[in-house]
C-alpha positions as CSV (number, residue, x, y, z in Angstrom):
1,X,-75.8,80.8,-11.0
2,X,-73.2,83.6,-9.7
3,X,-71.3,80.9,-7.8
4,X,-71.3,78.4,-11.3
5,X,-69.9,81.1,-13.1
6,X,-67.3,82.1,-10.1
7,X,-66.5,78.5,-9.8
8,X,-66.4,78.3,-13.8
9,X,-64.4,81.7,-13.8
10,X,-62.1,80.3,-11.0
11,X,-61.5,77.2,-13.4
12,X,-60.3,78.4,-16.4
13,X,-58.4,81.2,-14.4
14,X,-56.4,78.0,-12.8
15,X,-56.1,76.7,-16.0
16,X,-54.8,79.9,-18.0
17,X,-51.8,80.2,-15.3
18,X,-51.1,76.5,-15.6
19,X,-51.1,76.8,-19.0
20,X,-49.0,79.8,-18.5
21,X,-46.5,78.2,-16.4
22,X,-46.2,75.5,-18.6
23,X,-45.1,77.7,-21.8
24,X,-42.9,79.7,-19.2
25,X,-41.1,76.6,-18.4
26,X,-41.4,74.3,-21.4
27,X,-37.4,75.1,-22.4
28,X,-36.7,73.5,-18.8
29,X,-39.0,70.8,-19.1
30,X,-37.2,70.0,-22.6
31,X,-33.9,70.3,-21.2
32,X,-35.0,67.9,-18.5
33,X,-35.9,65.6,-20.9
34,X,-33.1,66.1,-24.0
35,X,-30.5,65.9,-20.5
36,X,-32.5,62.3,-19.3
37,X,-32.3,61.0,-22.7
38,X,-28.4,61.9,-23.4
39,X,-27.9,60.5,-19.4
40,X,-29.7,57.4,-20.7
41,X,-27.9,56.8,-23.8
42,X,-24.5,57.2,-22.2
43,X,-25.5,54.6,-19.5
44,X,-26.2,52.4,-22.0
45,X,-22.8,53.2,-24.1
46,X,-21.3,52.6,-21.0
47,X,-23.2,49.1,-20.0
48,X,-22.4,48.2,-23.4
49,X,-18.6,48.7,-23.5
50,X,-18.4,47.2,-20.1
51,X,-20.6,44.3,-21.4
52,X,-18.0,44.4,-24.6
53,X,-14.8,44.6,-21.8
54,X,-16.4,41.7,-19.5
55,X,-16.7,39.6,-23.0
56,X,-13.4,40.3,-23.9
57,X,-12.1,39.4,-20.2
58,X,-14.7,36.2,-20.2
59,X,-12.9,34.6,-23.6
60,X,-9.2,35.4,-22.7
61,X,-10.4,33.4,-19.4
62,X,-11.5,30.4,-21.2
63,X,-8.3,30.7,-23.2
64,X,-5.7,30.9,-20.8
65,X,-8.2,28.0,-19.1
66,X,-7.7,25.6,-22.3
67,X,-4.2,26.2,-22.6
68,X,-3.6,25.3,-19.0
69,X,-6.1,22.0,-18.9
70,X,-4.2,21.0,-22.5
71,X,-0.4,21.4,-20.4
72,X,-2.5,19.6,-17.6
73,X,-3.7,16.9,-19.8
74,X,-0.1,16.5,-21.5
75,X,1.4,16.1,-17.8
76,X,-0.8,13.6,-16.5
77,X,-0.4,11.7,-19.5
78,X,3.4,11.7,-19.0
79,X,2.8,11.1,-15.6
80,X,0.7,8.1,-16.4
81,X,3.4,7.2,-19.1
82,X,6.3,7.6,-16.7
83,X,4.1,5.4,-14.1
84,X,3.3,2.6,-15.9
85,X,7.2,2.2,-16.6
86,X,7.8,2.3,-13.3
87,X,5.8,-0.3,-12.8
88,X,7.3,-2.6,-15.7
89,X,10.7,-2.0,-14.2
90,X,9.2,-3.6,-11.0
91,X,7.6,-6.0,-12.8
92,X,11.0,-7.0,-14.4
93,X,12.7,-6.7,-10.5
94,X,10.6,-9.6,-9.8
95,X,11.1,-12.0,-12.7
96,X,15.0,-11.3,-11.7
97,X,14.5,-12.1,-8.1
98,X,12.3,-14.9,-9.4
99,X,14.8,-16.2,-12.3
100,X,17.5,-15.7,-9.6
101,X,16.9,-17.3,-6.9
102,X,14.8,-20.4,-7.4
103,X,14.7,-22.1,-5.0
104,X,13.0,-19.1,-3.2
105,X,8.7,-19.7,-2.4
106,X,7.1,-17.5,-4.6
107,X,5.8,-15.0,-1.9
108,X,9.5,-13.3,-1.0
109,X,9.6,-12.5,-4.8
110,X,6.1,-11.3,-4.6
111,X,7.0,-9.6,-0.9
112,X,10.1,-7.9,-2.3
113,X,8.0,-6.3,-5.7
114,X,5.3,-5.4,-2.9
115,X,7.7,-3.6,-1.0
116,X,9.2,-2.0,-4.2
117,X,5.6,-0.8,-5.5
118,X,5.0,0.8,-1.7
119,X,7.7,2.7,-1.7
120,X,6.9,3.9,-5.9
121,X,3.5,4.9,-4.7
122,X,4.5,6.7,-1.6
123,X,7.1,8.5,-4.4
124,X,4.1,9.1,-6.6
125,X,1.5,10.2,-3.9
126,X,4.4,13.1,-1.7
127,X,2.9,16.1,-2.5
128,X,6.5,18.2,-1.5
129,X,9.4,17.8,-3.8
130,X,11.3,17.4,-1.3
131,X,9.8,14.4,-0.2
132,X,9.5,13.1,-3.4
133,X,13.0,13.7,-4.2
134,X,13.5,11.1,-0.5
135,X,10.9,8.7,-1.8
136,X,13.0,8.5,-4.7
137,X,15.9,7.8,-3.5
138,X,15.0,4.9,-1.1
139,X,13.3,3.3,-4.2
140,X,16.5,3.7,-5.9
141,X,18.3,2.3,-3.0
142,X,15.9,-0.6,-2.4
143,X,16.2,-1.2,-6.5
144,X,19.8,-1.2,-6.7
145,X,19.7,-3.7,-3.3
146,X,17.5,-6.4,-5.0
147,X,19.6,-5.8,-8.2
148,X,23.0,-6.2,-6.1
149,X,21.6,-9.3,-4.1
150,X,20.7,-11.1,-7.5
151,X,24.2,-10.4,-9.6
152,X,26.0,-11.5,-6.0
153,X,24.2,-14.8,-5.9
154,X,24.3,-15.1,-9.7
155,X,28.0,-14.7,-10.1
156,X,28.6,-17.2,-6.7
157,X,29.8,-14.2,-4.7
158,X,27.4,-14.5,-2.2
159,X,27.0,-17.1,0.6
160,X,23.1,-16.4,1.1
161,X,20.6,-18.5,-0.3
162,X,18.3,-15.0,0.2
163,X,18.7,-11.9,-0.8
164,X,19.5,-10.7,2.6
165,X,20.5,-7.6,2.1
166,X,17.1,-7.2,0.5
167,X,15.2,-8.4,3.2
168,X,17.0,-6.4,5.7
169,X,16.2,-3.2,3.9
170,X,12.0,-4.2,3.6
171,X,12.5,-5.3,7.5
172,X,13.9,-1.7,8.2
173,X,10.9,-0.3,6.9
């Protein structure tokens, strides 16, 4: 029974000095926890106004987004607008050439407003302005030709019973 009660003794010795410790260093242990807790609530203040910032950042985004897609939008719509003239001015090239000369078979008028659409879509399609600004120009060129040709042959100021001049510029191409 000696070595129950040693053991026993040996025990609650053990626990007294853990018990001891323990009071000793329950201010630290405290502070531990009060300086985890205040660590903890300012990591989440700070995921918060970062949450808050990232938020902020997110709908200025999606509003500086909508404003560009809406002048996007408006430009292609032009674009599409200013096309689609394009296209009845060419349409209108043809019924001249067509009202012009009539004797001519159908397919040079429908050859020339071919011709005249290629070189609008190769206008449309240049990707450099510079290009585009070329493009242009030999459309303007070609446009003024055909228009030339016609007012020639109209008024009798022009020997040609084609629009030569016309021709010549689609067989440069």
């Amino acid at each position: 029974m000696t070595v129950l009660k040693k053991w026993l003794k040996l025990r609650y010795s053990l626990k007294d000095k853990k018990l001891q410790w323990r009071e000793a260093n329950q201010h630290r242990e405290d502070a531990l926890k009060h300086a985890h807790a205040l660590s903890e609530e300012a990591l989440a203040a700070e995921l918060k106004k970062k949450s808050e910032q990232l938020n902020h950042d997110i709908r200025l985004l999606k509003t500086q987004h909508n404003a560009e897609l809406s002048m996007f939008k408006t430009k292609c719509k032009q674009d599409i607008k200013d096309y689609k003239q394009y296209l009845a001015s060419l349409d209108q090239l043809k019924s001249s050439i067509q009202a012009s000369y009539t004797h001519l078979p159908e397919a040079v008028a429908f050859t020339i407003h071919h011709h005249a659409k290629q070189l609008l879509n190769t206008m449309w399609e240049a990707e450099d302005i510079e290009q585009k600004m070329q493009h242009e120009m030999q459309l303007i060129r070609f446009m003024t030709t055909v228009h030339e040709d016609a007012r020639l042959y109209l008024e009798g100021k022009s020997a040609d019973n084609l629009p030569e001049r016309t021709l010549d510029l689609i067989g440069r191409r």
